[in-house]
N, C-alpha and C positions, 0 to 999 in steps of 0.2 A: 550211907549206902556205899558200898565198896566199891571203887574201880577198878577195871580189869588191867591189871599188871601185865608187862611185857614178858615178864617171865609166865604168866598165866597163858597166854595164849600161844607162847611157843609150845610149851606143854602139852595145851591143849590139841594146837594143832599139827602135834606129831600123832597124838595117840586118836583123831578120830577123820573122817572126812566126808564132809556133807553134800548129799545128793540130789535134795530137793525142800522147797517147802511147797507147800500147798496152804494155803490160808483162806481163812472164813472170815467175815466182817458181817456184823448186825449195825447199821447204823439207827435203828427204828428204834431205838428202846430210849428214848427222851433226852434233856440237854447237858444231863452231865456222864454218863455214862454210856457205853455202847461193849458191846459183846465179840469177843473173839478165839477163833479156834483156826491151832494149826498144826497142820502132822509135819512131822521133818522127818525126813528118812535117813539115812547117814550110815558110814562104816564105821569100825573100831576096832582096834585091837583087842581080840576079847578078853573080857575080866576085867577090862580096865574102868577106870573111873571117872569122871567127869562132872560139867555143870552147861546147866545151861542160863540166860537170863530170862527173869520175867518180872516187870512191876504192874501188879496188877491192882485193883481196887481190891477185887478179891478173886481167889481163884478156886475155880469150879470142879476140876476136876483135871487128873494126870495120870497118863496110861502109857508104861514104855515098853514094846514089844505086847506081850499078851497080859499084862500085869496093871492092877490099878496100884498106883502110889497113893499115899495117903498127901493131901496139900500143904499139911502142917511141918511136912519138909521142908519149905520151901523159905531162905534163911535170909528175912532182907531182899535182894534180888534174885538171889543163885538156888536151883532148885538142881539139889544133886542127883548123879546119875550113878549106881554103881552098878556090876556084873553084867557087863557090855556083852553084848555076843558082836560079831564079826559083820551083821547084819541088824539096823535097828530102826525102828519106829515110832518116833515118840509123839503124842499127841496129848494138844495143852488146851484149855478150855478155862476164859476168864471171863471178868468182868473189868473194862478198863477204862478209865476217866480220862475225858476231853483236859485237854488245858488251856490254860490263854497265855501262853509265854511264847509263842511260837515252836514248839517243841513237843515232839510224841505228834498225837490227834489234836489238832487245832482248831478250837470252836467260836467260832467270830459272826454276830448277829449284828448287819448291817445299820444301822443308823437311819439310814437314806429312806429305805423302806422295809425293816423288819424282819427281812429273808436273815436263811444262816446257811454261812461255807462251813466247808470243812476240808483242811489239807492234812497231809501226812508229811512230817520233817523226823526223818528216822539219824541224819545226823545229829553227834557224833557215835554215841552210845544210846539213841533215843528207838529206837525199835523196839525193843522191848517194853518201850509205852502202849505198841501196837497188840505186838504180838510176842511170845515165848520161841526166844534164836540162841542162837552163838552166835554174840554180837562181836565180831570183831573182825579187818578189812580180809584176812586171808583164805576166810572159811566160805567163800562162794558158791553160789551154787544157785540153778532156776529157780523163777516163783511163780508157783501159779495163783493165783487170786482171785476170788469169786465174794460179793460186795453185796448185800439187803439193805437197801435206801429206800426214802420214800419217793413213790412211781412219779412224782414230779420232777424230780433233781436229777440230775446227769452225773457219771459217774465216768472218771478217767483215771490211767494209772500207766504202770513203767509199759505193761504189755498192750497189744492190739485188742480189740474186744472181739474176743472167740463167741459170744451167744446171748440172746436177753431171753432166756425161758419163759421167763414173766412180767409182769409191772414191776420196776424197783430192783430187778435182779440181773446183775450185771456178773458176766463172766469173762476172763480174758485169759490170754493165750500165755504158755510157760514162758516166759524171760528166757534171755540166753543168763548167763551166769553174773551173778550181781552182788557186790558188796552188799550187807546189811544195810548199812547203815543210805544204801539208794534207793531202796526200797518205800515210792509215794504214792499216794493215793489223792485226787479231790472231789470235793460229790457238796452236789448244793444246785440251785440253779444257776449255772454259769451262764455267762454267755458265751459264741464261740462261734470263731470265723476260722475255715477252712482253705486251705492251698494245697499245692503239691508241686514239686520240683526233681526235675531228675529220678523219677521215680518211685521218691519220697514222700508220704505226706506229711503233710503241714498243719498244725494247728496251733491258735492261740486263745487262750481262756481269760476272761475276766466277770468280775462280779457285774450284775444286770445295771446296777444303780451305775456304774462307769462305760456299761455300752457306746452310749455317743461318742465318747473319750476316743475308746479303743478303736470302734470304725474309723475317725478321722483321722488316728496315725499309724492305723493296719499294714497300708501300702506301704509305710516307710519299713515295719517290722520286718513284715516278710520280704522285702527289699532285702535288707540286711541279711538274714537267715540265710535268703536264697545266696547275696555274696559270699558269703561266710564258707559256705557249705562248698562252694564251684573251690574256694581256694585252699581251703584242707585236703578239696580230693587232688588236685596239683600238686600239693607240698608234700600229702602221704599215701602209698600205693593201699594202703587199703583204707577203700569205703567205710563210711557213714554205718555201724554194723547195730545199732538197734532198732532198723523197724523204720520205725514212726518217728516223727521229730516235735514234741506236741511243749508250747513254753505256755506256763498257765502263771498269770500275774495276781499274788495269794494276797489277801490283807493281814498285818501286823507284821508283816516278817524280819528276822533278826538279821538276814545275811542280805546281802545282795542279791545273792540268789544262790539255788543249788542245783548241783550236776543232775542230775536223779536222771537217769539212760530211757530215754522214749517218752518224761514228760518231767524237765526241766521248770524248778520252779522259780520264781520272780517277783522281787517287793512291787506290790499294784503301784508304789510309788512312780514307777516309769510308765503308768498309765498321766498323760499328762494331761490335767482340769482346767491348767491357767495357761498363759502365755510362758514359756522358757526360751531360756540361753540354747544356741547352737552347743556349747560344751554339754549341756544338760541330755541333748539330744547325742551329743558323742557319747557320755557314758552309759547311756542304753546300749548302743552300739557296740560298744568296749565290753560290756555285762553278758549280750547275749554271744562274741564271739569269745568271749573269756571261757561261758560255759559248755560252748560248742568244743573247744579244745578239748575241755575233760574227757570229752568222747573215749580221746582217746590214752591221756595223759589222766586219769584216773580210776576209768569205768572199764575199757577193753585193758588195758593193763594199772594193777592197783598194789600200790606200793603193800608190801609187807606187813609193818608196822608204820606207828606213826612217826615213829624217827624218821622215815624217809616220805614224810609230806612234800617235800619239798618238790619232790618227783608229779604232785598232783599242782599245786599252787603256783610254785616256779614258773612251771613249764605254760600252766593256761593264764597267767599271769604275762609273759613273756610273747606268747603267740596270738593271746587274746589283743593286744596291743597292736602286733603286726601286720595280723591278717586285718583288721581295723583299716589300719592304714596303708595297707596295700589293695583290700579289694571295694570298700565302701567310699560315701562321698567324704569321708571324715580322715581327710590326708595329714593331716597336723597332729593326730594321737598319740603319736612320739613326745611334740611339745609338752602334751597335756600330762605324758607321762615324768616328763622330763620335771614338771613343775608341780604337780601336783604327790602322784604317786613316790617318787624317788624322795620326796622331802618328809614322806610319812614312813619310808623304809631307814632315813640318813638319822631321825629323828629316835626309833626304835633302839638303830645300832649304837646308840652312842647312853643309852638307859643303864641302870644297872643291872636289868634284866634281860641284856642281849643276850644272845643264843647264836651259836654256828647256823649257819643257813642248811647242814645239815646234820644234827649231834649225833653224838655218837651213840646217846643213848637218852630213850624217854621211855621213863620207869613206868609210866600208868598212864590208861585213855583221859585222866582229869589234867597233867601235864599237857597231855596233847593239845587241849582244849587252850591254852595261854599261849601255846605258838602261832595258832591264826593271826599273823601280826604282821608288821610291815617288813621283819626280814626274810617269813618263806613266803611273803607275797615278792615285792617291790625290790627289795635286795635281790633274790632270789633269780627274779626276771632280768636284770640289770647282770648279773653275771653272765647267767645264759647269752644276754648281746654280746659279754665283751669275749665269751668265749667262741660265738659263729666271728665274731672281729678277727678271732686271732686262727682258728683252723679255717675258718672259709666256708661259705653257707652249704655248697653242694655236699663235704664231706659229714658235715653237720647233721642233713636230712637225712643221706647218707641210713645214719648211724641210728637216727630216731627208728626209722624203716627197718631196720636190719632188729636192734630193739621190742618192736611191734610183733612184727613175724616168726620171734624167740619165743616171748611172753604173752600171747593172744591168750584172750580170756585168761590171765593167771595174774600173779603177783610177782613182784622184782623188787631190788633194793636197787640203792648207791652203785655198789659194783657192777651189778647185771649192766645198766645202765654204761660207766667206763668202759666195759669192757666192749661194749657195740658203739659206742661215740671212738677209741682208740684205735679199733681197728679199723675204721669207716676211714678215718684222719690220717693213721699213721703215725701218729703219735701217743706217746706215752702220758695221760693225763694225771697219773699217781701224785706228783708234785703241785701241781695246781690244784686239784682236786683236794688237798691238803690245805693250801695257803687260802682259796675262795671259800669251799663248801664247808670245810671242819675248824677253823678258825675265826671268833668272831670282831667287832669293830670295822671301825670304818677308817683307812688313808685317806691323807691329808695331800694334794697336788698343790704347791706352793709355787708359781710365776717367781726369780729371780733376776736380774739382769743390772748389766754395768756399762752407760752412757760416756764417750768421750766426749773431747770440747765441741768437737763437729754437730755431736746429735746424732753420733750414730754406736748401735749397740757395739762393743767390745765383746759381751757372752749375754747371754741370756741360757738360762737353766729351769728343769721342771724338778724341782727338791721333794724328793717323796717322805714322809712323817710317818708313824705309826702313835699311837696311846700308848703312853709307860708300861701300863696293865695289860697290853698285848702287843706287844713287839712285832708284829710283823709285818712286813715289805712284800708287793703283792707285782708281779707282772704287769704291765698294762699297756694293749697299742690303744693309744689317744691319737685326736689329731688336736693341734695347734691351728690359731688362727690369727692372722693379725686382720684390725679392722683400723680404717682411717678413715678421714672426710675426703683425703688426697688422691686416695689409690683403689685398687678392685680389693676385694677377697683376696689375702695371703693364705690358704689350708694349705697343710699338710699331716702328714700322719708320721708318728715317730714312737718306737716300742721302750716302757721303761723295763728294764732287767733291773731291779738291784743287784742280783746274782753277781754282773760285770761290773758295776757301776755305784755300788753301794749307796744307791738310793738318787743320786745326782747327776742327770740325763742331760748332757750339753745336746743347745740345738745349734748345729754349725753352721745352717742353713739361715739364722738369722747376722749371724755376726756380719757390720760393715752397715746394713740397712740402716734408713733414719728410724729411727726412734722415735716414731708418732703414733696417734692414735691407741689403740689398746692391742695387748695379747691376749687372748683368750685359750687356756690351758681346758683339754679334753671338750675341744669344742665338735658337735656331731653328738656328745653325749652317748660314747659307745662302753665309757667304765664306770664302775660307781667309784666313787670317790668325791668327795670335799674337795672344792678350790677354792685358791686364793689368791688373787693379783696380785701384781707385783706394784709399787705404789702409785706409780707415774700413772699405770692401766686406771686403777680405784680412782685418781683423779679424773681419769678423763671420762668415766661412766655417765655423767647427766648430762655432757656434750656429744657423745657416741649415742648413747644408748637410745633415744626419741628415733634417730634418722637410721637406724637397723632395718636394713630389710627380714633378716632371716629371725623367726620370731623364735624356733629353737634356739637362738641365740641370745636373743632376748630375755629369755628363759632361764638360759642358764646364769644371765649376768643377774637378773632378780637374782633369783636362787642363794648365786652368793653375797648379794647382799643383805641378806636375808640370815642366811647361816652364819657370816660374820658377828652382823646383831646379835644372833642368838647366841653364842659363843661368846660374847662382851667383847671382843675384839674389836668394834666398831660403835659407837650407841646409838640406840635404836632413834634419833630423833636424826641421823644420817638418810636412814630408809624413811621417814617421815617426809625430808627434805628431795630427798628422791623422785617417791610419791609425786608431790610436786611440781616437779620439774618434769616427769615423765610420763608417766599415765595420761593425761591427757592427749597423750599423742599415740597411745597402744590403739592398735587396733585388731590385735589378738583377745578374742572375750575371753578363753581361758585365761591368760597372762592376767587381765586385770582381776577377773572372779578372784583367783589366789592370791594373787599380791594382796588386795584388800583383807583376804580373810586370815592371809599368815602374818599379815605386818599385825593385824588388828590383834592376835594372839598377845602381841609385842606390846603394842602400845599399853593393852590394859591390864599387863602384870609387870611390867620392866619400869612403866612410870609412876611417878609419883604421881598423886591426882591432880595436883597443878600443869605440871607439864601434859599429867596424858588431855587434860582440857586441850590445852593449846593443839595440841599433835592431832587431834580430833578437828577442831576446823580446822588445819589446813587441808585434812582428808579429804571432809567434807568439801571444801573446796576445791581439790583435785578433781573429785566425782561432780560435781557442779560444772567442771569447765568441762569432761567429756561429755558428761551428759548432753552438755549444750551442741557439743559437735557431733556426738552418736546421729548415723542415719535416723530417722522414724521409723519405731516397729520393728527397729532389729535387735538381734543379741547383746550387742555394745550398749545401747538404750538402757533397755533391763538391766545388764548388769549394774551401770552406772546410777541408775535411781537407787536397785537395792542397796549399793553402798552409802549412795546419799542417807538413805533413810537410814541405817545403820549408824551411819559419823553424827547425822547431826543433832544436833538439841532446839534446833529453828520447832518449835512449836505450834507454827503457825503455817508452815508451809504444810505439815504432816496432816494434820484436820483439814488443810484445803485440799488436800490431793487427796483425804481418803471423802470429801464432798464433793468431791469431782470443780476443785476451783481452781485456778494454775497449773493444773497437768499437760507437762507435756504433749506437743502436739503428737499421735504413736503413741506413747506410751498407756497401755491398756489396764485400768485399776481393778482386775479382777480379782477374784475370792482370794489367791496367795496374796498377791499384791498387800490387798484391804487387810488382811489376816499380819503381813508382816509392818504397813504404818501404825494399827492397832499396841503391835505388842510392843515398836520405840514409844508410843504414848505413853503408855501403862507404865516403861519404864521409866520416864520421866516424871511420873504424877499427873499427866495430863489425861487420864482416861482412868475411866476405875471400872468396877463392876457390872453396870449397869448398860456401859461400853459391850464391854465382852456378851453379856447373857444375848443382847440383841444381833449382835452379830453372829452368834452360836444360832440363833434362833432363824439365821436368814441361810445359812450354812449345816444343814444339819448330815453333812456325811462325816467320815470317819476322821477325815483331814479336818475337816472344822472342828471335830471333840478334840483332837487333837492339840489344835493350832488355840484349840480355848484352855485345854489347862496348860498350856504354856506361859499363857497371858496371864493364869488367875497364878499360880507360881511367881510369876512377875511382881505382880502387885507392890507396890510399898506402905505395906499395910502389914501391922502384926499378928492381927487374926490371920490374915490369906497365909501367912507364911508359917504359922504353927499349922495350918491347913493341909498345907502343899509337904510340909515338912514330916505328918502324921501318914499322908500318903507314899514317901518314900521311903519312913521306915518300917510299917506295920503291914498296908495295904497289900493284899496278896488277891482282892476280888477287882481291885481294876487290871486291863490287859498289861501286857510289858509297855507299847506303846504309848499310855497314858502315862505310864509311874516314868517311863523313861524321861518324855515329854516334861513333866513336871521336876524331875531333878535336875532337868539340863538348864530350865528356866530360873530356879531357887536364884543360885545366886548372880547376883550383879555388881559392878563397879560404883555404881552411882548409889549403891545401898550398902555399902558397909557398915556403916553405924547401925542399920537395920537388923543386919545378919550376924552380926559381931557375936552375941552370945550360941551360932551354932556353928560355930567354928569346934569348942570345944565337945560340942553333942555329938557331931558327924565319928569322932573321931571313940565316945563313950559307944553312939548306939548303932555304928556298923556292920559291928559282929554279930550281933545279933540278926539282926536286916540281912548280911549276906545270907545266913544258912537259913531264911524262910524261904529262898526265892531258889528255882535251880540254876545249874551252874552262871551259862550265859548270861539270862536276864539280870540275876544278881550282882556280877564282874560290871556288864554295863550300870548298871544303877551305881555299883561304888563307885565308878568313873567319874560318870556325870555329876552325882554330889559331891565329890570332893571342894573343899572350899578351895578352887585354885586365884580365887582374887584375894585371897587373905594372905597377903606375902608378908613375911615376918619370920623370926626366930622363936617367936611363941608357939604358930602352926609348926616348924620343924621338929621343935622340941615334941609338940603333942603328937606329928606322925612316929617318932621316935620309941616312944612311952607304947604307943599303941601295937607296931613290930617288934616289941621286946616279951610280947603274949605269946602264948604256943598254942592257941585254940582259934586260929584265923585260918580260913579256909583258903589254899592255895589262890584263886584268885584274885581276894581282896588281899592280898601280900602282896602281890605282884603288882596293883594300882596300886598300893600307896607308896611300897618304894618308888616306884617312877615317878606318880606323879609331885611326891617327892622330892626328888633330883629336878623336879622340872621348878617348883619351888625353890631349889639352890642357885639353880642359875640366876634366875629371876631376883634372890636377893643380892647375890654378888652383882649384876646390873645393876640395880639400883644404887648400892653404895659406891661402885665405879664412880656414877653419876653423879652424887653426893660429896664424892670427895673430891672430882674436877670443878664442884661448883664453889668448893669452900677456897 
């Protein structure tokens, strides 16, 4: 199926301009198919040419202006358009099929109790699963939508509802002007609780079977909403402008969530069934004010093309973050972005498949699709701070406002953008805008400094680095920090220019002081950029780091110790020993959540399985001694058990605590809980099938089908694994969820001898596998299988063989070179390690 080229829709959208859609939906006509028709009315340049899209089952019928088309036109997706008049009407009439990928009409039959949703995910290119458009972000225009469901189910969508004429038929009012691709719809029995704010209303949806869920953490939702909303209208002078404000929490879904103007949709997963972390409860917070930015940072103004996503993601990326932590109870979001988010963007940049946080050019909507990533998310956001750092917040908002009130309801690029940020500021952002947004890689902030006999610095320097393969040196106001056991907080802020300074930023402000405790380079975490202590500081990190108050800082020293690991510049049983020494004194639950989950990356690809044994209890043991001091029943608790259960191989503690025998006092062993002691069993050989079926059997919602083929994936068993393994390459009738679930489970450290022979398989039968599945579902599934615990020169060799094909579909290219390079590193680690032991 072809995607729409950049050049396609410039084209397109000089020669035509769309005025309306009006859309029909039949959802009544049984479970794989449902019916639709839609008139677009639109101008043209007459005589001209055109297309429009449609994938349809099959399609019924095509009338443009007073003329029937015959269907057999209709080429693949594109059903051409020729002999335009100035004035045109086109109406499409299909038949069009549900899917279970999360993508198009989304058909999902609840588990719990047999009901069926149905949501509409028109991102990226997925509309024309719906319906017959010009799919693509610049061709805007109203929708009006009118919905036949059955008279049980409830139907919601982007507009207000204008009328119920009858049972089951549901009408609603024209959209103001809307990207295609926001274009949603959901209809099923929802459930649904109602507010209204400032004049706004409120709503939120979830499936019946999670009702209790939803009631019990309503109050905190629209909590948030409502903060959200008071602080956007502060930061930007125009209002909230779609209407209604309706977030509806979908099952299976691929994204976090999406913008969709007047009903915002959302993974059910933030409907929360078990006990969770306070961090768990930040990134709902973070989710729904991430998508509240779109508002206006993709919906009221909508980037061009998708070269300038960045204008969408960045930016609610950046604000979703802020407003977080400036107007809700979740004040540390910074930290959490600091540690979490900034190490999945640092992680990206430094791939072989990095990208400009703004390029210069993406040839097709299928490229577009592989940018979703951590640099026009995480990167992206992370500029934008270090740029309010450097012009200053008021000229900043400034400039968004001015921006706003240019481009209302319309599209804008890059420039549009400078040219309202420059003039807001006063400054000329051409150069920067150069070296941050169109330039990719990540600087290196390297700590230098030189001690006299006294103990006191002589210089101390911030040495800025670039990658050979991208030379380039970036502006940066950081601030510096010195911490001691002796003294208060030394910050301050200091600007690197390489321009003046070629790269090495003396701090003058240190020279003469003692030379204790540590520096900490871009402390405040206002650049992105890599650091790296200077060695005295690296020393003193398991003495400093436990008695930190400021846990942003704490953050950042993980982090890099962390990145060093990853880098081999340090070895990974450093951060082990760490571990150790420190975590049991964190009392920041994000800090610990991620330290476990990114060291744990570490441990069980950078080690050998002897040592990752050892590195595993002391984990285990780290998490054992917070646990022990974790309050009762708080976030710390949790967090610390899940890690326990995670590190350890203790056998006998895990069947106690999933019988409820030595559980912590607080600590609550409900369905996730049980579901994740379960699946370390399975891993270890200590639970097999019969485990799982009865526990599926006690758990019968979507989360327990789930959480069971993770487990039967698990198995160490070679039946379950040609099972689990038949289901990720062939299976196209389970949801994305399931096949995802199971290839995230396949393989394990503790089973390589197991898995040994589909190391070579993944690599024979993934071509094929990607192009059953569409784009997204498929890119994720190549992920998740990849054998990334098979570190070796054998896997290199076979990723090698496999990218030397010319019949791999842009995504699964894109995972295997990285994942790839993440296999390089991992084996230079290990032989570092090998060769310091010989």
């Amino acid at each position: 199926m072809p995607s729409l080229t950049r050049a396609e829709a410039t084209a397109r959208g000089a020669s035509i301009t769309v005025e309306s859609y009006q859309v029909d939906l039949d959802l009544t006509g049984g479970a794989e198919r449902f019916r639709s028709t839609v008139t677009i009315r639109f101008r043209a340049t007459p005589g001209a040419e055109t297309f429009a899209e449609v994938k349809p089952l099959r399609l019924l019928g095509v009338r443009l202006n007073d003329q029937d088309l015959d269907p057999a036109l209709l080429d693949d997706n594109r059903l051409p358009l020729t002999g335009l008049a100035a004035t045109n009407t086109l109406t499409v009439s299909a038949e069009m099929a549900y899917s279970n990928t999360g993508e198009g009409m989304h058909r999902f039959v609840d588990p719990a109790d047999g009901e069926t949703y149905l949501y509409a995910m028109s991102f990226l290119d997925d509309v024309q699963r719906i319906f017959a458009a010009f799919d693509q972000p610049d061709l805007k225009a109203p929708v009006t939508l009118s919905v036949t469901a059955p008279p049980e189910w409830t139907v919601a969508a982007n507009g207000q509802v204008a009328d119920r004429p009858a049972p089951g038929r549901w009408e609603f009012a024209p959209t103001a002007p809307l990207a295609t691709y926001f274009v949603t719809l959901i209809a099923g029995p929802w459930h649904v609780r109602q507010d209204e704010h400032d004049g706004i209303p409120l709503a939120v949806y979830c499936r019946k079977s999670l009702a209790p869920h939803l009631d019990a953490d309503a109050d905190e939702i629209f909590t948030v909403t409502r903060q959200c909303l008071d602080r956007f209208h502060r930061l930007f002078a125009e209002r909230y402008p779609f209407g209604k404000y309706d977030q509806a929490f979908v099952p299976e879904f691929n994204a976090g969530a999406m913008e969709n103007p007047g009903l915002v949709t959302l993974r059910d997963d933030y409907i929360f069934r078990s006990a969770v972390t306070d961090s768990q409860r930040e990134l709902r917070a973070t989710t729904i004010a991430h998508e509240m930015a779109h508002m206006w940072f993709g919906d009221l103004v909508t980037m061009r093309w998708w070269d300038d996503l960045w204008l969408n993601e960045s930016f609610a990326e950046y604000l979703g973050t802020r407003v977080t932590a400036e107007a809700t109870r979740f004040t540390q979001a910074w930290t959490t972005f600091a540690m979490r988010r900034k190490a999945w963007g640092y992680a990206a940049d430094q791939r072989p498949s990095t990208h400009p946080v703004a390029p210069e050019e993406v040839a097709d909507a299928a490229q577009a699709l592989l940018n979703f990533d951590g640099i026009s998310y995480a990167k992206g956001a992370s500029v934008l701070r270090q740029l309010v750092a450097w012009v200053g917040d008021e000229p900043f908002l400034a400039g968004l406002n001015a921006h706003f009130a240019k481009h209302r309801f319309g599209n804008a690029t890059l420039t549009d953008l400078l040219e309202s940020l420059s003039a807001a500021s006063g400054r000329d952002l051409a150069d920067w805008a150069e070296r941050w947004l169109r330039r990719p890689q990540v600087n290196t902030l390297r700590m230098e400094t030189a001690v006299d006999a006294d103990g006191r610095w002589t210089e101390a320097a911030v040495v800025q680095t670039a990658p050979e393969a991208h030379p380039v040196l970036r502006p940066h106001r950081i601030g510096v920090a010195r911490h001691a056991s002796d003294a208060p907080v030394h910050h301050f802020e200091v600007d690197l220019d390489p321009a003046a300074d070629g790269g090495r930023t003396v701090l003058a402000e240190l020279v003469g002081q003692p030379a204790t405790g540590l520096l900490l380079p871009n402390a405040g975490d206002l650049t992105f950029a890599k650091i790296r202590l200077d060695p005295a500081s690296a020393d003193a990190v398991p003495m400093v780091l436990p008695g930190l108050a400021d846990p942003l800082a704490r953050a950042l020293l993980w982090g890099e110790a962390l990145d060093a690991a990853t880098d081999g510049e340090r070895p990974v049983t450093s951060v082990v020993a760490l571990i150790a020494a420190a975590l049991p004194a964190e009392t920041e639950v994000i800090i610990a959540e991620d330290v476990l989950s990114l060291s744990r990356n570490l441990v069980d690809r950078y080690l050998d399985p002897l040592t990752r044994d050892a590195a595993l209890l002391r984990i285990a043991g780290a998490c054992a001694t917070l646990l022990a001091g974790a309050p009762a029943g708080g976030s710390l608790q949790l967090a610390a058990a899940r890690g326990l259960i995670g590190a350890t191989t203790d056998t006998g503690l895990l069947t106690g605590w999933l019988s409820g025998a030595g559980v912590p006092e607080g600590l609550a062993v409900d369905a996730d809980l049980r579901w994740a002691l379960l699946h370390r069993l399975v891993v270890l050989g200590a639970a097999g099938e019969p485990e799982i079926a009865a526990e599926a059997a006690t758990d019968r919602s979507a989360t327990g089908a789930e959480r069971a083929a993770s487990c039967r994936a698990a198995l160490p068993d070679a039946d379950a694994k040609r099972a689990a393994w038949e289901i990720v390459i062939h299976n196209t009738e389970l949801s994305n969820r399931l096949v995802e679930a199971t290839a995230e489970s396949f393989w394990q450290p503790e089973q390589a001898e197991l898995t040994a022979g589909y190391v070579e398989r993944y690599f024979a039968d993934m071509p094929a596998a990607a192009r059953l599945r569409t784009p997204w579902t498929a890119d994720r599934v190549a992920a998740l299988a990849f054998p990334r615990f098979a570190v070796g020169q054998t896997t290199r060799e076979l990723a090698a063989a496999l990218l030397a094909r010319d019949d791999l579909t842009p995504g699964l290219r894109r995972r295997v070179v990285d994942l790839d390079d993440d296999l390089r590193r991992a084996l230079v680690a290990r032989t570092a390690v090998a060769a310091a032991g010989a």
